[in-house]
C-alpha positions as CSV (number, residue, x, y, z in Angstrom):
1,X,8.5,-8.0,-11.6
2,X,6.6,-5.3,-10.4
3,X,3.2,-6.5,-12.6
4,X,1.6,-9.4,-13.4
5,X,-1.2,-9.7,-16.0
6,X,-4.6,-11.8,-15.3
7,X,-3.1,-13.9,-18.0
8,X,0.0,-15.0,-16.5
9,X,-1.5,-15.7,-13.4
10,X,-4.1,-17.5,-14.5
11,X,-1.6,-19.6,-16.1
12,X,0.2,-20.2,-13.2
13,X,-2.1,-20.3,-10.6
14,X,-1.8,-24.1,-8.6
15,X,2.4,-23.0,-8.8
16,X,3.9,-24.7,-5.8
17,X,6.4,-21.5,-5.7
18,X,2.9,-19.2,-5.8
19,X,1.0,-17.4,-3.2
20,X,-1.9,-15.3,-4.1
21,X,-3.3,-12.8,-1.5
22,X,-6.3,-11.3,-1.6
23,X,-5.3,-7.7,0.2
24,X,-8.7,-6.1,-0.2
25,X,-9.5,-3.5,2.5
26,X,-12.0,-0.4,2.5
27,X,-12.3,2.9,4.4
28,X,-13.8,2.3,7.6
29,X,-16.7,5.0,6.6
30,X,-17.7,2.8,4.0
31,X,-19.1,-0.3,6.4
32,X,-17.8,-2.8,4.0
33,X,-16.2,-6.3,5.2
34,X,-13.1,-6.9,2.8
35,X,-12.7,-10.3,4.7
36,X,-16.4,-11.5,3.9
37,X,-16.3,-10.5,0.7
38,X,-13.0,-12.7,0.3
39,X,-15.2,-15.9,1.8
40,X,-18.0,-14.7,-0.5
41,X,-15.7,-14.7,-3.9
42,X,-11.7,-15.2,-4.3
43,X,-9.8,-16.6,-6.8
44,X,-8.7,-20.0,-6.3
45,X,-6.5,-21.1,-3.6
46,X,-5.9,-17.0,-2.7
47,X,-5.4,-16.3,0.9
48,X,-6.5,-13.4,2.9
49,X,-3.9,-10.8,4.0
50,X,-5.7,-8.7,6.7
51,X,-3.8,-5.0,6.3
52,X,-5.4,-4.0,10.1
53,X,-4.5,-7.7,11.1
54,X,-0.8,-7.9,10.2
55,X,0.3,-4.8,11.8
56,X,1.7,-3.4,15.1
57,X,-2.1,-2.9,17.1
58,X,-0.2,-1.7,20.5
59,X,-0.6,1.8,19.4
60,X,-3.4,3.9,18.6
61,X,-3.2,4.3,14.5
62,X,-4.2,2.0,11.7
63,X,-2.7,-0.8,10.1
64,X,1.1,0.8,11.5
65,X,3.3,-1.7,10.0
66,X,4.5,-5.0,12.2
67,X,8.0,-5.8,14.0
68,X,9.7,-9.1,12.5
69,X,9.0,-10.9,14.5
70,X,5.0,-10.4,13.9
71,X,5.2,-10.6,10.7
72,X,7.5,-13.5,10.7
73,X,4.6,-15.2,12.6
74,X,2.1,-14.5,10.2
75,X,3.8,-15.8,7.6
76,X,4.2,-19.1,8.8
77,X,0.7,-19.3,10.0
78,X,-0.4,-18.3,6.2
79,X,2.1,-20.8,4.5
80,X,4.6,-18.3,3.2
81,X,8.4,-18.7,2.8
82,X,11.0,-16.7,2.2
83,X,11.6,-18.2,-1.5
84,X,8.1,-18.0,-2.7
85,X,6.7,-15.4,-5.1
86,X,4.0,-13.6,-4.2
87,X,1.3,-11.9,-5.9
88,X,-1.1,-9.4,-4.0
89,X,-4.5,-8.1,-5.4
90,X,-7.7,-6.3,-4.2
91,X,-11.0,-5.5,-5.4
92,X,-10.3,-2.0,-7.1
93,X,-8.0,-3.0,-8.9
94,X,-4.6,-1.2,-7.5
95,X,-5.7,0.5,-4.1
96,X,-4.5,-2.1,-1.1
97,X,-2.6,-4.4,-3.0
98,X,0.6,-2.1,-3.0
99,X,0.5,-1.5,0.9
100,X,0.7,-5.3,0.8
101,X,3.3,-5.3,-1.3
102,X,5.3,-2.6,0.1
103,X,5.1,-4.8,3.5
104,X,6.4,-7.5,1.8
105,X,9.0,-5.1,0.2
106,X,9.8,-3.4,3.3
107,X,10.7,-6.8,5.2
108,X,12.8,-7.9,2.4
109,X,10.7,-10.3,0.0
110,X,11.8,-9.1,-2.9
111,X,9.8,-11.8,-5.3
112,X,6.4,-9.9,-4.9
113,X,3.7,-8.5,-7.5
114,X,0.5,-7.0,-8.3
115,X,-1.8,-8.7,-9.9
116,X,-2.2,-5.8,-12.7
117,X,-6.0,-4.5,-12.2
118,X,-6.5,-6.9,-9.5
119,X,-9.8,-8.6,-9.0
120,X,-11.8,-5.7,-10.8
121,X,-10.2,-6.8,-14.1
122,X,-10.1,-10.7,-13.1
123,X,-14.2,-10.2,-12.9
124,X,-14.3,-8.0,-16.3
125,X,-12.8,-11.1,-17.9
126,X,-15.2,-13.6,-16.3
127,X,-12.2,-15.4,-14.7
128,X,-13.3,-18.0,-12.4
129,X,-13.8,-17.5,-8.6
130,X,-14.5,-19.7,-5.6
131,X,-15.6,-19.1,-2.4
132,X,-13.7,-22.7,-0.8
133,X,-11.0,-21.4,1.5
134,X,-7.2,-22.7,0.6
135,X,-6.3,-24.6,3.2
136,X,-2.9,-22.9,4.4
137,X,-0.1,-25.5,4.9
138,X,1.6,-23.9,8.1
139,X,5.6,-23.1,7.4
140,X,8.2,-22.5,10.8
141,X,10.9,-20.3,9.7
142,X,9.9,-17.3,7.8
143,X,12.8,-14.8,8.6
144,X,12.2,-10.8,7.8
145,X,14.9,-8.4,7.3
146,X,13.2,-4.9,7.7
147,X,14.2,-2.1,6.5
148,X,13.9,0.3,8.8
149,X,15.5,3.6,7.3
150,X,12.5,3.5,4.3
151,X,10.1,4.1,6.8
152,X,9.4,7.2,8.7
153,X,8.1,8.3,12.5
154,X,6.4,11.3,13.4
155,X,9.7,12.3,15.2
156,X,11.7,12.0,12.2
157,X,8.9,14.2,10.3
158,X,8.9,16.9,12.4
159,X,12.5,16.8,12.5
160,X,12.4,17.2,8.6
161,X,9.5,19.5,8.5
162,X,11.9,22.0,10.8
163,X,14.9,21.2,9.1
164,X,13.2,21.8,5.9
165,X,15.6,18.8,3.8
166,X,13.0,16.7,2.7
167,X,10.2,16.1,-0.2
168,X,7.0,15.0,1.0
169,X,4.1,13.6,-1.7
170,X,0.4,12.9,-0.7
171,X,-1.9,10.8,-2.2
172,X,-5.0,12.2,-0.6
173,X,-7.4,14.2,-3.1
174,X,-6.2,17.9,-3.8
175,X,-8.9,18.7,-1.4
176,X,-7.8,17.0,1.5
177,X,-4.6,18.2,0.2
178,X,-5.2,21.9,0.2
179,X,-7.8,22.2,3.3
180,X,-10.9,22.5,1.5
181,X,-12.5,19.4,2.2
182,X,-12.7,18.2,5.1
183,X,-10.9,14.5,6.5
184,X,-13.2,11.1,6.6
185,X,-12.0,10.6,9.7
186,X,-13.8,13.6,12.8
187,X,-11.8,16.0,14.2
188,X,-8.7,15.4,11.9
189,X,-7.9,18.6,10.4
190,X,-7.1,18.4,6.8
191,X,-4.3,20.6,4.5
192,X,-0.7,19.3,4.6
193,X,2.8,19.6,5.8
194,X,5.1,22.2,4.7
195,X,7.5,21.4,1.2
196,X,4.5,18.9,0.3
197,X,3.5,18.0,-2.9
198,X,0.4,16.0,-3.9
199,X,-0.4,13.4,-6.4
200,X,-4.0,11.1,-6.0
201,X,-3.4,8.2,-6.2
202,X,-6.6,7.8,-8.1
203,X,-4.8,9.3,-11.1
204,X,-1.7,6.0,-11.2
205,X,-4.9,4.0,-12.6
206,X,-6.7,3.3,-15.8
207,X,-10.6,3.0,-15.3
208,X,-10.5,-1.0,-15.7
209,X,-7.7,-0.6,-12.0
210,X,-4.5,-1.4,-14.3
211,X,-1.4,0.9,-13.6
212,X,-1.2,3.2,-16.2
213,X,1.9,3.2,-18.2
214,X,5.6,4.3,-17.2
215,X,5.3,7.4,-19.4
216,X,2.3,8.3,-17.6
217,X,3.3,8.0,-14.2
218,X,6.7,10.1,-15.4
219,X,4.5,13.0,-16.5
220,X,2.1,13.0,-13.5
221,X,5.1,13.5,-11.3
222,X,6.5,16.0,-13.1
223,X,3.1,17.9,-13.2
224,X,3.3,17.2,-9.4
225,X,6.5,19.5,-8.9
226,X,8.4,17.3,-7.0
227,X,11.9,16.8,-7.8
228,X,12.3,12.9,-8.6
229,X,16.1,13.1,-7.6
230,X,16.1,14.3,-4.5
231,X,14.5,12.1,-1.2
232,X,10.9,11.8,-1.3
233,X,8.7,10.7,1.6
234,X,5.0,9.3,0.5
235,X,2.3,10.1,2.7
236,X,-1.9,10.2,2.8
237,X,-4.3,9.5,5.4
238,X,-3.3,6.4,7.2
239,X,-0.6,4.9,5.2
240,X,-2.3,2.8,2.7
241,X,-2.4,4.6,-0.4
242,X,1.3,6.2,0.3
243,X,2.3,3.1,-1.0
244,X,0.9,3.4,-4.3
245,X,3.1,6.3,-4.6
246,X,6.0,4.1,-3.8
247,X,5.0,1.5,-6.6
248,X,4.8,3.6,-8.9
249,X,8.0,5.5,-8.3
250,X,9.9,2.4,-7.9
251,X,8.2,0.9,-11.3
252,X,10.0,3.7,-13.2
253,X,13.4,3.3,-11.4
254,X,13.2,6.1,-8.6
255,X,15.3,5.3,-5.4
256,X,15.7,6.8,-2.0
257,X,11.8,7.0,-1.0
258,X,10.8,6.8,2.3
259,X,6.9,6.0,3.4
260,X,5.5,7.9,6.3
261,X,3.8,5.1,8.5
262,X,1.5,7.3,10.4
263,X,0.7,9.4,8.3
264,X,-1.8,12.6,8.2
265,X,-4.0,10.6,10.8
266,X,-0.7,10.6,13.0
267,X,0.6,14.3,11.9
268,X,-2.3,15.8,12.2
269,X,-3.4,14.8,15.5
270,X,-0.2,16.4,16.9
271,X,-0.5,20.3,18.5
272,X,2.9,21.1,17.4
273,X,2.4,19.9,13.5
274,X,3.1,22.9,11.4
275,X,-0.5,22.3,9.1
276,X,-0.6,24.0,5.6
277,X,-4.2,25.0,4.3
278,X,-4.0,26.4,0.3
């Protein structure tokens, strides 16, 4: 299942085939410590999944998603197996959770969910947090099976971008989008890539951080332009919030989408990106 509610997991929390992870993470521009905030207030027995932790650090972008093998090795220094389910959540409500989950997705584990509204909602209900750290019962044998061909290089995107055969669809704002405002992150030009389409990702939640409903998501792409049966490629700024994109198109059943690791942080750092400004 794609969703779980606060109810069912505080019904099921203390599961021996559970793992809750807290995937919080902010914008570096903000100055905020997801991880202190996770010692500070969690709910019970959650662990911490660091996004900029977990992830391949031998190259100059953030939080680029791990090999098996490091991944693999997290996992069985956090406790996880193969066979349990896991549910991811963050502060906002649905922001980092789903690049959590599409890692998890991406290397296989198919029995992962968001905690529907995440921690946002949890708090609105005045569901109990702790700030005692679950102790992590090491595991030896966690065994990814990546998927490689969902996720795309800057090669393959400028390869497509020439070629002209694929979708792309951005979750930064429209202004980002269309080169009116400017990027968060100095001396990254913003616009987009050609035969890009753009969706927020702001607009996939409610104001209480639930997913709005299948209906809605249907008509937002369709107000998007983007045709829904031909590839699609999600993208934004560094790769986190493409993958709310990819939640929500696989919640409503679409298939062959691709996630653009990099991102505009990667494609727009590169002289011969073709840059599209509205």
């Amino acid at each position: 299942m794609h969703l779980v509610e606060t109810n069912w997991l505080s019904e099921n929390l203390g599961n021996e085939n559970l793992v809750v992870l807290d995937a919080t993470w902010h914008m570096p521009n903000l100055n905020k410590d997801a991880r202190q905030e996770y010692w500070d207030a969690h709910i019970d027995g959650a662990v911490f999944f660091d996004i900029d932790r977990i992830a391949d650090t031998s190259v100059n972008l953030p939080h680029m998603l791990p090999d098996e093998a490091l991944f693999n090795a997290a996992m069985d220094e956090m406790g996880i197996t193969n066979d349990h389910h896991i549910v991811v959540y963050d502060g906002y409500g649905f922001l980092s959770s789903a690049r959590a989950w599409w890692t998890f997705k991406v290397m296989g584990h198919e029995k992962v969910s968001i905690l529907n509204g995440g921690l946002k909602k949890w708090n609105a209900e005045s569901r109990a947090t702790t700030a005692a750290l679950a102790k992590a019962n090491a595991t030896n044998g966690y065994k990814a099976n990546l998927n490689a061909s969902s996720v795309k290089d800057i090669a393959q995107m400028h390869a497509h971008v020439a070629a002209n055969d694929i979708q792309t669809l951005d979750a930064r704002s429209a202004g980002r989008f269309s080169g009116v405002d400017p990027e968060p992150r100095a001396g990254l030009s913003s616009g987009h890539m050609p035969n890009g389409f753009n969706l927020p990702f702001v607009q996939l939640a409610n104001d209480d951080g639930t997913v709005v409903s299948k209906a809605e998501i249907e008509s937002l792409l369709s107000a998007s332009g983007i045709d829904m049966n031909m590839p699609i490629v999600t993208t934004c700024g560094s790769g986190i919030t493409a993958a709310n994109l990819w939640f929500a198109m696989d919640y409503i059943g679409i298939k062959n989408l691709h996630l653009f690791d990099g991102s505009w942080t990667e494609y727009a750092q590169h002289a011969d990106s073709v840059i599209v400004k509205d």
